[in-house]
C-alpha positions in Angstrom: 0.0 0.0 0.0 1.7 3.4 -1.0 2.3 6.0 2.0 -0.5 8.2 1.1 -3.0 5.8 1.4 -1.2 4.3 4.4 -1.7 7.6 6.3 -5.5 7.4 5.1 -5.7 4.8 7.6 -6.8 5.6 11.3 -6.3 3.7 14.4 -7.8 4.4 17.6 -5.6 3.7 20.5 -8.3 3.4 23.4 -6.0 2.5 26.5 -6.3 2.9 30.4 -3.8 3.2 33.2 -1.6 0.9 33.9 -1.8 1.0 38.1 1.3 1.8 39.8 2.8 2.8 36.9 1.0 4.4 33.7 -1.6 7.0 34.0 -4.4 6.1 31.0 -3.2 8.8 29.1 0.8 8.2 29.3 -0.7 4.5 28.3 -2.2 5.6 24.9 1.0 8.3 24.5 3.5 4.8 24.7 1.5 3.0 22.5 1.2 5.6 19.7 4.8 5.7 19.9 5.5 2.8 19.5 3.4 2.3 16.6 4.6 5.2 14.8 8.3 4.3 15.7 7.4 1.3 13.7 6.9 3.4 10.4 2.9 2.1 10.4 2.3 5.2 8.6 -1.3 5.3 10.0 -3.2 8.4 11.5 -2.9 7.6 15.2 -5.8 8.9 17.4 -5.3 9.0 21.3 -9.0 8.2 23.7 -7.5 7.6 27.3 -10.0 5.8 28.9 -11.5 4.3 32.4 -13.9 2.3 34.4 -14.7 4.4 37.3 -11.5 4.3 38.6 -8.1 5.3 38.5 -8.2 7.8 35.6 -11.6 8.4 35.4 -11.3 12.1 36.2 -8.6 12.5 33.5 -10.8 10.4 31.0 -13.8 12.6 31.1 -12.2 16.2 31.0 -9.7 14.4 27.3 -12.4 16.2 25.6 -12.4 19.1 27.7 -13.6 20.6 30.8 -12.9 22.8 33.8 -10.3 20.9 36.5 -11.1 22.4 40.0 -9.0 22.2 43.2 -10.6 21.7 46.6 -9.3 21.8 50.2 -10.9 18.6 51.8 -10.0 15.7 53.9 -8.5 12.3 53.1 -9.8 9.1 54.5 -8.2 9.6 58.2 -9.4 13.5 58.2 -6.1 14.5 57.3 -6.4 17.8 55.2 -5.8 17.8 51.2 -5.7 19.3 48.1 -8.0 16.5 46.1 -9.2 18.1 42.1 -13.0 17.0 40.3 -14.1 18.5 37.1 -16.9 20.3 35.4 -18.0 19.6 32.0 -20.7 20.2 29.8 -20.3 23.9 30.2 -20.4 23.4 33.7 -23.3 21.3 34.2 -21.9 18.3 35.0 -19.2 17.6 37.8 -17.3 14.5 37.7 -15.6 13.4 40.8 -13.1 10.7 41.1 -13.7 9.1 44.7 -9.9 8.0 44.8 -8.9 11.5 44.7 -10.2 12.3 48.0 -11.2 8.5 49.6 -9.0 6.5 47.8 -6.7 3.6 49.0 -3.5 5.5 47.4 -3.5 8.3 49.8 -2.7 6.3 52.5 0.2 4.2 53.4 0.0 0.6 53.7 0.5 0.5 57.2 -2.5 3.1 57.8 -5.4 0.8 55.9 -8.2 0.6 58.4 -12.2 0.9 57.3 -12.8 1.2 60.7 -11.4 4.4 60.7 -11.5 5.9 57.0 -14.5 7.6 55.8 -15.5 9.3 52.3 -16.3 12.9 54.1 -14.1 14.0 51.9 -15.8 13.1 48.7 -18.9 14.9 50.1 -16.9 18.0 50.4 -16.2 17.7 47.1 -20.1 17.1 46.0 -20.8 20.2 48.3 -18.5 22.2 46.1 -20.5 21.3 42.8 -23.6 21.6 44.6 -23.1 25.3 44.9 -21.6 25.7 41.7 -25.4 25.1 41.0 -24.4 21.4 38.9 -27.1 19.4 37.3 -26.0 16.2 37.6 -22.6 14.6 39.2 -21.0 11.6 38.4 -19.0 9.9 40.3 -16.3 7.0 39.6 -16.2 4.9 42.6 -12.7 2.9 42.0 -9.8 2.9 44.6 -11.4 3.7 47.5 -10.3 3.0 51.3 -13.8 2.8 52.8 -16.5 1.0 54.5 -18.1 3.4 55.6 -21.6 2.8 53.4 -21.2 6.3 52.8 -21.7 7.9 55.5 -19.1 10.4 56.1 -19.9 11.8 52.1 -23.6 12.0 53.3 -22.5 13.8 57.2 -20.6 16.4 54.7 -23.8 17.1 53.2 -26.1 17.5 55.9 -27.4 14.2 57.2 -27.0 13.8 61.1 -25.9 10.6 62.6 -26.4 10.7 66.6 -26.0 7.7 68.9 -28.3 6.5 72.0 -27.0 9.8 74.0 -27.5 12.6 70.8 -23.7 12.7 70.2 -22.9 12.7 66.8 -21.3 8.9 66.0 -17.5 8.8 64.6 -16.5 8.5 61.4 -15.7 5.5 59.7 -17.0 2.0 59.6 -16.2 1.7 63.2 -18.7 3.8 64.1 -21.8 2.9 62.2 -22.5 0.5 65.0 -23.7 2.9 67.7 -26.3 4.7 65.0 -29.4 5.2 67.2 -30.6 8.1 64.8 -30.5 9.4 61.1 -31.9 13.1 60.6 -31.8 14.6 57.2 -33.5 17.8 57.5 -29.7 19.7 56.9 -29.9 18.0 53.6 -29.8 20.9 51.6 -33.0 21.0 49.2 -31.6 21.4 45.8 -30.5 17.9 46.4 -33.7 16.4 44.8 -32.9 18.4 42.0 -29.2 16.7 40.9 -29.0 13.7 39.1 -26.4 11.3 40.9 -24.5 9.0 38.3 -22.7 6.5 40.1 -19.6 5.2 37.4 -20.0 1.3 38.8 -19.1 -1.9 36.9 -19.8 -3.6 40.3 -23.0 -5.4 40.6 -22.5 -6.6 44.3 -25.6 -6.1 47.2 -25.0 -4.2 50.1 -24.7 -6.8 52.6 -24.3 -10.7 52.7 -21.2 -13.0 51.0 -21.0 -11.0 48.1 -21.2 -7.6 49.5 -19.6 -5.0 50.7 -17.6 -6.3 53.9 -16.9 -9.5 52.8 -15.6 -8.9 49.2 -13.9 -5.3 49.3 -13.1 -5.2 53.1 -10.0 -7.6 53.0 -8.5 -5.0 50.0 -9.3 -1.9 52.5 -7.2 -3.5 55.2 -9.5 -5.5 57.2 -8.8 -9.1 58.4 -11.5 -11.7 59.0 -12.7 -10.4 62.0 -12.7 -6.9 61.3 -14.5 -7.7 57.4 -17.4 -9.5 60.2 -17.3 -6.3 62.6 -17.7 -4.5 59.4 -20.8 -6.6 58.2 -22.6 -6.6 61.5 -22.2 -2.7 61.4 -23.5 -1.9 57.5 -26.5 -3.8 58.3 -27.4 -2.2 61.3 -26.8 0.9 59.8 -28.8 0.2 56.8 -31.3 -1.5 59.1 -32.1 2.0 60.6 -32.0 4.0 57.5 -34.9 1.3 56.6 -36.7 1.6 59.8 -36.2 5.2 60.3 -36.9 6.6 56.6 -38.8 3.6 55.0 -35.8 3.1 52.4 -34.4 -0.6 51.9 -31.1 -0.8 50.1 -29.9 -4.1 52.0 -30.3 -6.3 49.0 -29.7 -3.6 46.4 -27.9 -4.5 43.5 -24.3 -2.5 42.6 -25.3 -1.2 46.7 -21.7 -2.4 48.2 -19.7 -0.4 45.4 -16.9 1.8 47.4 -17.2 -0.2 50.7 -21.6 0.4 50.5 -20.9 4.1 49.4 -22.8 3.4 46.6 -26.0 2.4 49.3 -25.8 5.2 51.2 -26.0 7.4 48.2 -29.0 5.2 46.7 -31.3 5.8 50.3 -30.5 9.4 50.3 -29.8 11.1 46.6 -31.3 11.0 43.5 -28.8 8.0 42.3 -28.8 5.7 40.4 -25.8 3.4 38.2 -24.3 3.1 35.3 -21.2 1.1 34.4 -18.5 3.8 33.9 -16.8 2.7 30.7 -20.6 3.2 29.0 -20.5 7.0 30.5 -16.9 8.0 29.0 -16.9 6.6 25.7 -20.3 8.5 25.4 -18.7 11.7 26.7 -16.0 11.1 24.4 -18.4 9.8 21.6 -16.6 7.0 21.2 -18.5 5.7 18.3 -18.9 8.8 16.2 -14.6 8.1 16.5 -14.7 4.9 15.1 -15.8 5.9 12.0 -13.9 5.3 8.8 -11.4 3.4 12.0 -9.8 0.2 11.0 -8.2 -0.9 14.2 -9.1 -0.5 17.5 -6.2 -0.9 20.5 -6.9 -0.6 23.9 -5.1 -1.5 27.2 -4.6 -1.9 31.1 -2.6 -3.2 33.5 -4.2 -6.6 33.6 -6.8 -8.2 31.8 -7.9 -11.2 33.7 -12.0 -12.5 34.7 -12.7 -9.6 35.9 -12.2 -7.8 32.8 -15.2 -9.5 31.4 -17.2 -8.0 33.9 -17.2 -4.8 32.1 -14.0 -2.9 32.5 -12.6 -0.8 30.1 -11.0 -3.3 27.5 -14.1 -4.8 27.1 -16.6 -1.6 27.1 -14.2 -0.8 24.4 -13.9 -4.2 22.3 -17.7 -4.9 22.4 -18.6 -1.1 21.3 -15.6 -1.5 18.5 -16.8 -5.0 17.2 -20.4 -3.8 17.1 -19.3 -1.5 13.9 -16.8 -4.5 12.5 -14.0 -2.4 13.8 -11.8 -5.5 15.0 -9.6 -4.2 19.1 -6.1 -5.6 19.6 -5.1 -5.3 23.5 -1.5 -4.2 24.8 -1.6 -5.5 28.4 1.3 -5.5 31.3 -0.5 -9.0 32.3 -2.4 -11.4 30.9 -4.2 -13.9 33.2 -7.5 -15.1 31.3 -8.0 -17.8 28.6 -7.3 -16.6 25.1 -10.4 -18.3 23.9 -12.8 -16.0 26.5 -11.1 -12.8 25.6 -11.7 -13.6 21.8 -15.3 -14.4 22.6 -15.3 -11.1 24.0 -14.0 -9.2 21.4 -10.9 -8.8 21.7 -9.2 -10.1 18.5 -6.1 -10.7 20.2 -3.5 -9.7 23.4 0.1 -8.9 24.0 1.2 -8.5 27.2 4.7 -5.7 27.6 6.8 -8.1 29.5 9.6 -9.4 27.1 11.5 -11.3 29.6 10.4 -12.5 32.8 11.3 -10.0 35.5 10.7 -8.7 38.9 7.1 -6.6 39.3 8.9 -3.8 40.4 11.1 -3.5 37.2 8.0 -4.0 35.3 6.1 -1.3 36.8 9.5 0.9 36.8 9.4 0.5 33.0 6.4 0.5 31.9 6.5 3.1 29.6 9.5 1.9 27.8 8.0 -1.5 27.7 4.9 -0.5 26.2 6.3 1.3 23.8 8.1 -1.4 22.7 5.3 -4.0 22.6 3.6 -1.4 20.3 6.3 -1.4 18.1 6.5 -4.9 17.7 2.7 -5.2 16.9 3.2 -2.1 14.5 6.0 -4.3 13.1 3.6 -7.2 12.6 0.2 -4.8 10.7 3.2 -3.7 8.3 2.8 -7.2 7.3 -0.7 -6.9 6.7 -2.6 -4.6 4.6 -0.6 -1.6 5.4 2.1 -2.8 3.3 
């Protein structure tokens, strides 16, 4: 094929971070690259992408956007400097629950649900409440909670007292001595806001497969404290039942962000929607695969839970619905070939050349993606851009 038509061609390189090591959009800058490194000759076009978390922020405000920078507290109270955005000329805000609840701002040694709370993240929706927002979405990803909650929903107004009228501490710890919700400080324009909760997590509140028992032990919680944190999410939801006729016990996508996503669902005008959906809509996604001949997307590992709708696969099933075939550059690869092609996903490299140490591979990820895209460029000259 000569040059000129060559350069006709476009790819779309659809990639999200690589944890500990690639933001989504250093991700899609490797691979592009690579790929031109490779002399592909192809119009390259960069989408970074996300889930609902890690990146999510960064996803939404590619196509532009207002970044603001907020004052608020991290999951032990400690004060920060945490950032949420405003698209849609200002209409929409789009916070990024890591940024101000999230498992990253904390040390290893300082994981403890019983202690963190998301107050922080309801500082944050406070701010875009009184930038007079219509709707808010919010990528739940990363976060150190277990609080179902709570502390977001005691930024905004809702008072949690115990048996003697003091308000109850923060955290999961302290959901247990909840004699009373009151949530007349609610500010009214509430009921007004649309709460998108950016979710690929379809787990219930409460039970095996909720919140306690599957995100706890990830948070910092060992087996006694993931049962302390069980027995204290039901009787906190058991009260928001009994006290303002609202059951979210056994509500689906409800134990997203430690129950967060439960405590928002009694409370707010909420509801969810799997995040990948909501940025390659805000990003129109398939308007850009138009006249596209090759998808590529990426993350830090595709395994099972990929098929449970994260990124890659948002990604691969939009691409294949227009016959635009999605090649995946991946730092691991832990899922049976056969299921990812079933998928979508045509086929998958993984960056590691050589085996190696984790922490080399995360020190040089860039330079290792890089290079896997320029083998795979290699291997399309081959094909019909050649």
């Amino acid at each position: 094929m000569p040059a000129s038509d060559r350069e006709s061609v476009k790819i779309l390189v659809a990639a999200g971070a690589f944890k500990q090591s690639l933001t989504a959009a250093e991700a899609c800058a490797a691979i592009a690259r690579g790929l031109e490194q490779s002399g592909l000759g192809a119009t390259i076009e960069q989408l970074p992408i996300a889930d609902g978390g890690n990146g999510t922020l960064d996803a939404f405000l590619a196509g532009g956007g207002e970044r603001i920078s907020l004052r608020v507290a991290d999951p032990l109270m400690r004060p920060i400097v945490a950032e949420y955005g405003l698209i849609d000329e200002g209409r929409t805000a789009v916070i990024e629950m890591a940024l101000a609840s999230g498992l990253e701002l904390l040390q290893p040694a300082e994981l403890n649900p019983l202690a963190a709370t998301t107050y922080g993240t309801g500082q944050l929706m406070a701010d875009a409440l009184a930038r007079g927002v219509e709707r808010i979405i919010i990528g739940l990803g990363g976060s150190a909670t277990v609080d179902g909650g709570m502390g977001c929903l005691s930024a905004l107004g809702l008072d949690l007292r115990d048996a003697s009228g003091k308000a109850i501490p923060l955290g999961g710890g302290g959901l247990a001595e909840i004699a009373t919700i009151e949530g007349g400080d609610l500010d009214q324009r509430w009921q007004d806001v649309e709460i998108v909760i950016a979710s690929d997590v379809e787990n219930p509140t409460l039970g095996e497969r909720g919140a306690a028992r599957i995100f706890g032990p990830q948070k910092g919680a060992d087996p006694a404290t993931v049962e302390q944190l069980e027995r204290n999410l039901r009787h906190c939801f058991t009260v928001v039942h009994e006290q303002h006729g609202v059951d979210v016990r056994e509500a689906e996508g409800g134990g997203a962000a430690g129950a967060f996503a439960a405590g928002l669902m009694a409370f707010l005008n909420c509801r969810l929607e799997p995040g990948i959906d909501l940025v390659l809509a805000q990003n129109r996604f398939r308007e850009k695969l138009y006249e596209c001949a090759l998808v590529i997307t990426g993350e830090g590992q595709i395994d099972a839970q990929t098929l449970d709708g994260k990124g890659p696969l948002g990604v691969a099933k939009l691409a294949a619905a227009q016959n635009v075939p999605t090649i995946a550059i991946v730092g691991g690869l832990n899922i049976d070939d056969r299921r990812l092609h079933e998928a979508g996903v045509r086929a998958a490299f993984s960056i590691v050349d050589k085996p190696m140490p984790l922490e080399d591979a995360l020190a040089n990820a860039e330079k290792l993606t890089r290079r896997a895209a320029l083998r795979l460029g290699y291997v399309l000259r081959l094909g019909n851009w050649d």
